[in-house]
N, C-alpha and C positions, 0 to 999 in steps of 0.2 A: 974842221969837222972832227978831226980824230984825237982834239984835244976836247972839245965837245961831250965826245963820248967816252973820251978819258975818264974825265972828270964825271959823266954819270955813274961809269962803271964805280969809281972811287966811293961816290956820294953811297951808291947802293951798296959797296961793300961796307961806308959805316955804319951805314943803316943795319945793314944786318946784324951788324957785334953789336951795337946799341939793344938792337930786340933779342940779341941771345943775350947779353949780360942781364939786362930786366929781365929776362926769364929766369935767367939762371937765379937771381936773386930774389925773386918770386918764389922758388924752388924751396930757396934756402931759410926766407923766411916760414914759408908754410910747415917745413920739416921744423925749422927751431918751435913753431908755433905747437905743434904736432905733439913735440918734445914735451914743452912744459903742460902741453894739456895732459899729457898721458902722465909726466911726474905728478901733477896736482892731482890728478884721478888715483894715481896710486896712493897718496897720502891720502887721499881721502879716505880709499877703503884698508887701506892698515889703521886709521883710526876708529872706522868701522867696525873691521875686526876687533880690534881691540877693546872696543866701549864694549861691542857684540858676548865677545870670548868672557868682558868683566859679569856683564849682565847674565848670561847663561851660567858662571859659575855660583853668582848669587841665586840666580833663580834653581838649577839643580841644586844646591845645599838644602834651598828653604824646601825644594822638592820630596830631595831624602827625609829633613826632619817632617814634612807632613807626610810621606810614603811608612817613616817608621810608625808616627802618631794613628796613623790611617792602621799598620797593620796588625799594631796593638791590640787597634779599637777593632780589626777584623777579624782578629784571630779571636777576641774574646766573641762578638757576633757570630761569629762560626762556630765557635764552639757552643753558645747557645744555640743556633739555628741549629748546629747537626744535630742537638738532641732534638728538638722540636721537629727539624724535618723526619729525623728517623721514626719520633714518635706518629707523627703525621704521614710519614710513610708507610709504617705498619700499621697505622688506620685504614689508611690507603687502603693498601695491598689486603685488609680484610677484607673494607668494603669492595672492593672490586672482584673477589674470591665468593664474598657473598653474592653480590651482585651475578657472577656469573654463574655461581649457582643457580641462582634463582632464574635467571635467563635458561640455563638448562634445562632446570625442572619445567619454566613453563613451554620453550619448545618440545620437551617430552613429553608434557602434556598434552599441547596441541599436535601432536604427532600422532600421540596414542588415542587423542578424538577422533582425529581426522580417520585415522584406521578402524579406530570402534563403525565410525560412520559409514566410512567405508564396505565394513561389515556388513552393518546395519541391512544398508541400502541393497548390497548385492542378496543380503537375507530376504531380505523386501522381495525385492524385485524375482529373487526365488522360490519364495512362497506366491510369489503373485504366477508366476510360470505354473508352479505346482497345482494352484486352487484353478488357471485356465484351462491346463490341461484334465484335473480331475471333472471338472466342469465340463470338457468337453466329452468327457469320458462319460461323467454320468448323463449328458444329453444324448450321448450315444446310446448307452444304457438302454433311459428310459423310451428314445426313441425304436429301440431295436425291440423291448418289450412292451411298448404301444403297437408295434406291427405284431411282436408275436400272438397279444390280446387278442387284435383285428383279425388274424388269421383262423388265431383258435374260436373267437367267436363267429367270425362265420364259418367255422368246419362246424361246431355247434349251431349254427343256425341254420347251416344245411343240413346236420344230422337229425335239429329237431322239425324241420320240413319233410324232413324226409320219412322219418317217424309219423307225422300228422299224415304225410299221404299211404305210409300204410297201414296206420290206423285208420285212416278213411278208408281203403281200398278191402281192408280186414271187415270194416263196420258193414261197407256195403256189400260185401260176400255175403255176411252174416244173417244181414237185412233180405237180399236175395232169397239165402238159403231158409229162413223164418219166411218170406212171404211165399216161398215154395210149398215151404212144409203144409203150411196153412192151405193154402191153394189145394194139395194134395190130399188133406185133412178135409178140406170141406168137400171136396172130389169127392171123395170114400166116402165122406158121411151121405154127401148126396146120392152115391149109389146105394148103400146101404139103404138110406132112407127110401128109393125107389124100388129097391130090392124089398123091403120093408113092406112099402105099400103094394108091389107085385102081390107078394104072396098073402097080404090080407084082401086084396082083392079077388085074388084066385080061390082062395079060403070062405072067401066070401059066396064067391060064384059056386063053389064048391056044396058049401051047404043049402045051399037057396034048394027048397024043395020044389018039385015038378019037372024037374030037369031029365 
């Protein structure tokens, strides 16, 4: 038995170097592998670089020669445009001068309608105060001297009633005193006349002879 488990103890200990040297050598190829992937990658991109660094020199040369060609051709455009744009700027800048004049003047004008209007209306509407209140002034007026009429004419319509009754009360004193007089007039004459005939009667009796 204990040679038994000798020999496994044994068997398991070559087992284990066995699986540690394949690892280890797993290890070692992976790292070698590791290696030459990372050297091939570096060659790769210094070749990169390299073609990269040739191309960008060619491509910035041809850059500068169109940058100079460009700036030739922009400095002369620019110097055309600046006159052009100055010219066109100082059109501008008239037109927009004018322009805002002209905007001035026509809010100054509508400013100065709106105020005339303004005016206007408060004149209106003060004349209109003025013509109601004169109006109401002269309906005062006329009504105060519609009463005063009313009044004076009936103090005249009493005064000439008053007048009618005494000239009637005058008329009929008058008439009174006239049918008195008369009255007294015919009185007298009829006494007279009776006095009259007394004494032609007695005149009469008077002479009658045989008496």
């Amino acid at each position: 038995m204990r040679q038994r488990n000798n020999t496994r103890r044994m068997r398991q200990r070559n087992n284990t170097r066995r699986m540690r040297q394949r690892n280890n050598t797993r290890r070692m190829r992976q790292r070698n592998n590791t290696r030459r992937m990372r050297q091939r990658n570096n060659t790769r991109r210094m070749r990169q670089r390299n073609n990269n660094t040739r191309r960008m020199r060619q491509r910035n040369n041809t850059r500068r020669m169109r940058q100079r060609n460009n700036t030739r051709r922009m400095r002369q455009r620019n110097n055309n445009t600046r006159r052009m744009r100055q010219r066109n700027n100082n059109t501008r800048r008239m037109r927009q001068r004018n322009n805002t004049r002209r905007m001035r003047q026509r809010n100054n004008t509508r400013r100065m309608r709106q105020r005339n209007n303004t005016r206007r209306m408060r004149q209106r509407n003060n004349t209109r105060r003025m013509r109601q209140r004169n109006n109401t002034r002269r309906m005062r007026q006329r009504n105060n001297t519609r009463r005063m009429r009313q009044r004076n004419n009936t103090r005249r319509m009493r005064q000439r009633n008053n007048t009618r009754r005494m000239r009637q009360r005058n008329n009929t004193r008058r008439m009174r005193q006239r049918n008195n007089t008369r009255r007294m007039r015919q009185r007298n004459n009829t006494r007279r006349m009776r006095q009259r005939n007394n004494t032609r009667r007695m005149r009469q009796r008077n002479n009658t002879p045989g008496e």
